[in-house]
N, C-alpha and C positions, 0 to 999 in steps of 0.2 A: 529332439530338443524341445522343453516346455516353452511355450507358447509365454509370453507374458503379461499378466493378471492388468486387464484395466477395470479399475473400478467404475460402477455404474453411478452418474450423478445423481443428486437427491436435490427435490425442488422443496424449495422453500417459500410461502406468504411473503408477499411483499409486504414492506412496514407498512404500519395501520397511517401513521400523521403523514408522511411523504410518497408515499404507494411506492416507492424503492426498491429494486431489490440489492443494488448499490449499499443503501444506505442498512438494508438487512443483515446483508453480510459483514459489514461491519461493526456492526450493534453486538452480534454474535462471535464476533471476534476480541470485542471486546470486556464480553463478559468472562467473568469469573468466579469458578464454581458453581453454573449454572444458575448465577442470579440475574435473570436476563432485566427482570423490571428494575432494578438499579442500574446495567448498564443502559438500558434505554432511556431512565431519566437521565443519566449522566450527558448521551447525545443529545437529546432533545435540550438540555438545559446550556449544551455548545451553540446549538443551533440558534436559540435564543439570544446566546451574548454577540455570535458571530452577525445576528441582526442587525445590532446596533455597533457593530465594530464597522462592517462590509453596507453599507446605504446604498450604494451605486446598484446591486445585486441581490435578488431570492439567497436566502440561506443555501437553498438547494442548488442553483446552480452554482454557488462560490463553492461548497461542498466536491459535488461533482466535480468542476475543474480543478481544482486542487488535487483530488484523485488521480485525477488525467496527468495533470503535471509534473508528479511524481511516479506514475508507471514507468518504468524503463522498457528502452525496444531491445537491447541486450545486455546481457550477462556471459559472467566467463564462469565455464565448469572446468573444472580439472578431471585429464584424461591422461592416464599413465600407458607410455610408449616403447618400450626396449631400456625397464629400468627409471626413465624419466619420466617428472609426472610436468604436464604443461596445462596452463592456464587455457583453454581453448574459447573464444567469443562463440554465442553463441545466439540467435536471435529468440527472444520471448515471445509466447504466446498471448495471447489478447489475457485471457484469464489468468496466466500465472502474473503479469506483468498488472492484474489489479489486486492480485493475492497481495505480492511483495507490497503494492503503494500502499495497500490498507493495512499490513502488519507492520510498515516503516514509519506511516505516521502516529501507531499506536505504540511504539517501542520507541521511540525517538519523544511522544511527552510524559511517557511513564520515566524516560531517564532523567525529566527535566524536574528539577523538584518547588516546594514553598508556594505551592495554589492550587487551589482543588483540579481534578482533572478534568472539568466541563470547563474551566478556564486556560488551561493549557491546550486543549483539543484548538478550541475557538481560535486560539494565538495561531496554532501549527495548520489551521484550515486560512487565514487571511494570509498567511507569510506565505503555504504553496501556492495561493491562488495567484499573488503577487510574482509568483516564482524566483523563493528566499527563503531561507530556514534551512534547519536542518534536513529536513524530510529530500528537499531538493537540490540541495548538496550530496547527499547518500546516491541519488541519480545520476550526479554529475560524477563523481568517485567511479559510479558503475560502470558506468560509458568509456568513461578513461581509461580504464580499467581492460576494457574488452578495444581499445584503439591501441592501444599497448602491445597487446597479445594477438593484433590483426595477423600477426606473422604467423601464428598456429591455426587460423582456420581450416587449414585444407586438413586438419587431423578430425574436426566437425562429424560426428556419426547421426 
């Protein structure tokens, strides 16, 4: 039977302004069309409004927690059984669970429309930090989600 292909990670520079690689990985998620220096003015220029939104706190740590506060500790995969497919809960990985929070809070202010998107970001990084917003709603759905479906665990591979 083949063996199953894991890919090898690729290191990336941590950002130049915040020495990050949190904040890397995001910048790069957020780009589009591989125009990285507009997506990273785009964050730098969150980072800046989030300054003056967030006083109490560095840019960088509201950032960061906000991340945190939206990684989920599980999700439910669907696993098909004799015909039935079941929701099954299943616990995240440290990494996939900052994958989901960085492409949830970047998908959740691209849906939001009417301000440029360093001002949306800024809003969606004070609201998760606060733990509120949509971003951390999506978390709380997930969880429910996988409390619901506690009854399929033992099906877990």
């Amino acid at each position: 039977m083949k063996q199953k292909f894991r890919s090898t990670q690729r290191f990336q520079k941590p950002d130049p302004r915040f020495n990050s690689m949190v904040v890397t990985k995001f910048i790069n998620r957020l780009m589009w069309d591989g125009k990285k220096a507009i997506a990273r003015g785009i964050f730098y220029d969150a980072m800046d409004l989030l300054g003056q939104k967030v006083s109490d706190a560095e840019p960088l740590d509201v950032f960061l927690a906000a991340v945190q506060n939206v990684m989920p500790q599980v999700e439910v995969r669907s696993r098909r059984v004799g015909g039935a497919t079941y929701q099954v809960p299943v616990e995240v990985t440290r990494r996939r669970a900052q994958a989901l929070a960085l492409r949830t809070i970047i998908e959740t202010c691209r849906g939001r429309g009417g301000k440029p998107m360093a001002q949306r970001l800024a809003e969606e990084f004070a609201q998760a930090y606060r733990k509120e917003g949509a971003s951390v709603t999506w978390r709380e759905n997930t969880h429910k989600m996988a409390e619901a479906n506690k009854l399929f665990a033992h099906y877990a591979w």
